[in-house]
C-alpha positions in Angstrom: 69.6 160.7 -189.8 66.3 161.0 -187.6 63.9 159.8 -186.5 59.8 160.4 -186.1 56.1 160.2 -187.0 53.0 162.0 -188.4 51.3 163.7 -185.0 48.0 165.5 -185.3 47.7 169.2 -185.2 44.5 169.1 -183.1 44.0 172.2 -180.8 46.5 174.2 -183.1 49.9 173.5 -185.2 51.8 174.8 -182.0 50.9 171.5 -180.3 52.0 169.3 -182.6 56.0 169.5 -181.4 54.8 168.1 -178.1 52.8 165.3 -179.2 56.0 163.9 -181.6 58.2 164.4 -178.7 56.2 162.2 -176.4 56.4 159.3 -178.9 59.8 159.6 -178.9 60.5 162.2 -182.2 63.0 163.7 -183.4 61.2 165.1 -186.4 57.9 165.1 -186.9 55.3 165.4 -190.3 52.7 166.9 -189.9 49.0 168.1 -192.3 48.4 171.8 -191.8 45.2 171.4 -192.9 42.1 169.2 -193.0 43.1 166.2 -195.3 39.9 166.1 -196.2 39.1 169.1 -197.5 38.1 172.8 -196.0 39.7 176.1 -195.4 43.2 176.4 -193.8 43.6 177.5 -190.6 45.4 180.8 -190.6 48.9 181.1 -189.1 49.4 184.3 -187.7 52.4 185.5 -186.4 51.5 184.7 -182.5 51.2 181.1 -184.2 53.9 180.9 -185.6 55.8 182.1 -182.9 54.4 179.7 -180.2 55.5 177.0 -182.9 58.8 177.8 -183.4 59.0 178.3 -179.3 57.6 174.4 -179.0 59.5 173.5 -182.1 62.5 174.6 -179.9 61.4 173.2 -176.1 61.1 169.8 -177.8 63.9 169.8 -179.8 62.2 168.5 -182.8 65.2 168.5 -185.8 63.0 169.0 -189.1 59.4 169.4 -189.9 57.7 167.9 -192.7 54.3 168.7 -194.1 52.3 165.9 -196.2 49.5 167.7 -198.6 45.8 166.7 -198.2 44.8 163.4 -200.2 42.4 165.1 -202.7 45.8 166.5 -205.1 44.8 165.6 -208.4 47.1 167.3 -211.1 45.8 165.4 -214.0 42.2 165.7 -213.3 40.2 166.5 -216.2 38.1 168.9 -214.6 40.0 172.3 -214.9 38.7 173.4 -211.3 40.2 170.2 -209.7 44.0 170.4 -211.3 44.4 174.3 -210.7 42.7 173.9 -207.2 45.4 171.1 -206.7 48.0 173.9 -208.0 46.5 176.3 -205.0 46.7 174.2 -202.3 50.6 173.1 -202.8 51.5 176.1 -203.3 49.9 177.4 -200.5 51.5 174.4 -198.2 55.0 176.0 -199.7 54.3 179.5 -198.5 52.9 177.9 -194.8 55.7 175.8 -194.9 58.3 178.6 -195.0 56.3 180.6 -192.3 57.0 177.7 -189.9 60.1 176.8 -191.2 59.5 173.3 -192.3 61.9 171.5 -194.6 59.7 170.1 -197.1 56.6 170.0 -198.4 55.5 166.2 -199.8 52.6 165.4 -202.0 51.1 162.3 -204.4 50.1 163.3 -207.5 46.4 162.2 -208.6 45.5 159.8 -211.0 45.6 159.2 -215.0 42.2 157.3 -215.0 40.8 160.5 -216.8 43.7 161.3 -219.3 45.8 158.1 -220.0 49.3 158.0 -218.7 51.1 160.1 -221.3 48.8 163.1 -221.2 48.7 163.0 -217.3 52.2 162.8 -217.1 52.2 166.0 -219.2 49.5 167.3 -217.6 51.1 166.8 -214.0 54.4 168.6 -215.0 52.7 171.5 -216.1 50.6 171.8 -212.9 54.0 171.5 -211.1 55.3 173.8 -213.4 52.5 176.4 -211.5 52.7 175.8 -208.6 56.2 176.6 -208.4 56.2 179.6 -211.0 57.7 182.9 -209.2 57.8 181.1 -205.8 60.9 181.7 -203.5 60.0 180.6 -200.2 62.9 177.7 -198.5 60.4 174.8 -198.0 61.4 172.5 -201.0 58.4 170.2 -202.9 59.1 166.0 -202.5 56.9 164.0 -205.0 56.0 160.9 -203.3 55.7 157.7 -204.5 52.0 155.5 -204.9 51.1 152.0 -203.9 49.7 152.1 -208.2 46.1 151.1 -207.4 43.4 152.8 -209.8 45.9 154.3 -211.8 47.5 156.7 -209.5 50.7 158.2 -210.9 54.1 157.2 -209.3 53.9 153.5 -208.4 56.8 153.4 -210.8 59.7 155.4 -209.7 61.4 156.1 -213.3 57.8 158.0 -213.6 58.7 160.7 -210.9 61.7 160.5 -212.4 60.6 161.8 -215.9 58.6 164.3 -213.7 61.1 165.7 -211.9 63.1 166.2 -215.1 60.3 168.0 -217.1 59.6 170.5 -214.8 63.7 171.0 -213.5 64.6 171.1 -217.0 66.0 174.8 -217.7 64.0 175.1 -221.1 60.7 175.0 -219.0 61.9 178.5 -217.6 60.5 181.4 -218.1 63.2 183.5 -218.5 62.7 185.9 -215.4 65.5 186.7 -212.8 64.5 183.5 -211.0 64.2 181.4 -213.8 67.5 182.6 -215.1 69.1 180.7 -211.7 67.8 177.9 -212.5 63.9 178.9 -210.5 62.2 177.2 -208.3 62.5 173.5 -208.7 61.0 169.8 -207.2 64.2 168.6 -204.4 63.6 164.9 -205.3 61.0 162.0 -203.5 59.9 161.0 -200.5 60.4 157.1 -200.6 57.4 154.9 -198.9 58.7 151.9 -198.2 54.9 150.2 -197.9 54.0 152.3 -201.5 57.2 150.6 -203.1 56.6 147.0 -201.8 53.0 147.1 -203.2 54.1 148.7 -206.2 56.6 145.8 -207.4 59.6 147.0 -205.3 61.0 144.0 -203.5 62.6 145.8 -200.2 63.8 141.7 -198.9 66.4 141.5 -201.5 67.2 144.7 -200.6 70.9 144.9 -203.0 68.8 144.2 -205.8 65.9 147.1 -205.8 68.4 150.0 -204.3 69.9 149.0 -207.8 66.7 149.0 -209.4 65.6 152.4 -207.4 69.2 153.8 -208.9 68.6 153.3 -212.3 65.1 154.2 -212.3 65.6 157.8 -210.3 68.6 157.8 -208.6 69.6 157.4 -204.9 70.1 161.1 -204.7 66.5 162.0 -205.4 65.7 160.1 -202.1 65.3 163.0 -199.6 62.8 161.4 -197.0 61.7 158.0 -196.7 58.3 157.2 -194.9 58.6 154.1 -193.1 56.1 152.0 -193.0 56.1 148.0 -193.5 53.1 146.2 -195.2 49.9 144.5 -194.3 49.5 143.7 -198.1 51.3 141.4 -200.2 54.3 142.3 -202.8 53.2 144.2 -205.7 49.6 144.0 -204.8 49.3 147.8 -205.3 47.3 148.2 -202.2 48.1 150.8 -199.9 47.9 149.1 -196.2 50.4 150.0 -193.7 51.6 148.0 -190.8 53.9 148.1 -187.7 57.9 147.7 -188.7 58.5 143.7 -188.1 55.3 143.0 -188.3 53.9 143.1 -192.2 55.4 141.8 -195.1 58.8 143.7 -195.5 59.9 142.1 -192.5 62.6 143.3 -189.7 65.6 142.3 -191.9 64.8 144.6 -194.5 64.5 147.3 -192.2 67.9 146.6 -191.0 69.2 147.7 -194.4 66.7 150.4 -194.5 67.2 152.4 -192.2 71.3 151.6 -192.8 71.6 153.2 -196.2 69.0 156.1 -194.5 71.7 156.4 -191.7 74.4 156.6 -194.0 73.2 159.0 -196.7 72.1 161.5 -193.6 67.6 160.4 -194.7 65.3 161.2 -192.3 62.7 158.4 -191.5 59.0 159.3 -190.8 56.7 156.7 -189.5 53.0 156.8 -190.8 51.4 153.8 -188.7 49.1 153.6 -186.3 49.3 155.5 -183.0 48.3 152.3 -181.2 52.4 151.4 -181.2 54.1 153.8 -183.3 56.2 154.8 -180.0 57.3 151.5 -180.2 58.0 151.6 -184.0 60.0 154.7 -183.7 61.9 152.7 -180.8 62.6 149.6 -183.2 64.2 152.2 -185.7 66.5 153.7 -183.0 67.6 150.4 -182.0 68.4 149.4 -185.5 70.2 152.4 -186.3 72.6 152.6 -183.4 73.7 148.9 -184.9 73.9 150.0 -188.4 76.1 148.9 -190.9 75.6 149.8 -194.5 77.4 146.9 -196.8 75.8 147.5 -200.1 
């Protein structure tokens, strides 16, 4: 298991290995675009090259790219959804040129559709973005702190998902779908999104049971760590330094204790103010780890 944060790509992706190592990284998550909106920047082969170079230099394990924040697959305006489609997709294909692991994304909200048709609606826009796609970055659904309706404050959601568009008779019947095609690897777990969404993380026995049932502790492929300025199952999406919000230190101990022990990578998303000290807290807490659940 490792160890790491989200670092800016200011200047150029290539300089992004540096700025995780400095704080301590072992992996690193990164946007390789503007959150916000706008045209990616292109990654030609001398960037890419000088990535993989600093990649290298640093010794940073894994990378990990989170999607911008405007995804909405179950939009109601047609030009929203299938740009939605364009831009994970396109985060694959960039994904596999730098040799990222995973690709991570939220999902939008149901606020225009009701829950059952934008669940339906967000599996077929999966559905796209993965059709005929053979790259090796892998797509993580990530779950929401559940405020304004966004989809996946409630895990067994990404869990019916994942199972519509894995399911073998949503192939196509091409080559690739005959071997089973492209398919979504599973979540990426935020510890703050889960707390505000009704997942207690202080009894900790109780909600990896919970999380189980619900999805499955296999489907956990990353975990963003991050505890919580808000309160339990407020659905408010406020991060805070680890032992210092509500989740506390002694959840974290059992955190970062099952992550160790089912080989999860941990990515910190709080503020740069003290995340070197975060990822330090984490380190600490792993080499004492002792998973008894």
């Amino acid at each position: 298991m490792n160890i790491g944060a989200h670092v800016s790509i200011a200047g150029g992706i290539f300089n992004a290995p540096e700025r995780a190592a400095d704080l301590g990284a072992e992996v690193m998550q990164i946007f390789t675009r503007s959150p916000q909106g706008g045209k990616a920047p292109e990654l030609t082969p001398e960037i890419i090259k000088e990535f993989a170079l600093r990649v290298s230099r640093y010794a940073i394990r894994d990378t990990y790219i989170h999607t911008p924040y405007y995804i909405n697959f179950a939009s109601s305006n047609n030009r929203i959804r299938y740009g939605s489609v364009s831009v994970v997709r396109d985060e694959l294909e960039r994904g596999s040129l730098i040799g990222a692991k995973y690709v991570m994304t939220h999902l939008g909200t149901a606020k225009d559709l009701g829950e059952k048709e934008a669940t339906a609606k967000t599996i077929e826009m999966l559905k796209k973005c993965l059709e005929g796609y053979v790259g090796a970055t892998k797509l993580l659904l990530e779950n929401s702190a559940g405020a304004g309706a966004i989809i996946g404050d409630d895990l067994s959601e990404l869990a019916e998902i994942i199972k519509g568009v894995n399911s073998p008779a949503s192939t196509r019947g091409d080559a690739t779908s005959m071997r089973g095609g492209p398919a979504i690897a599973g979540i990426c777990l935020d510890t703050q999104h889960s707390f505000a969404s009704g997942y207690d993380w202080r009894d900790f026995g109780k909600t990896l049971a919970r999380i189980d049932k619900e999805l499955g502790l296999n489907k956990i492929k990353l975990i963003h760590a991050n505890d919580s300025q808000a309160d339990f199952a407020s659905n408010r999406d406020r991060h805070e330094h680890i032992g210092e919000g509500k989740i506390g230190l002694e959840a974290f101990t059992q955190i970062v204790a099952f992550a160790e022990k089912n080989a999860i990578d941990m990515i910190l998303e709080t503020e740069h103010d003290k995340v070197k000290e975060d990822i330090e807290i984490l380190k600490n807490i792993r080499v004492n780890s002792i998973f008894n659940f």
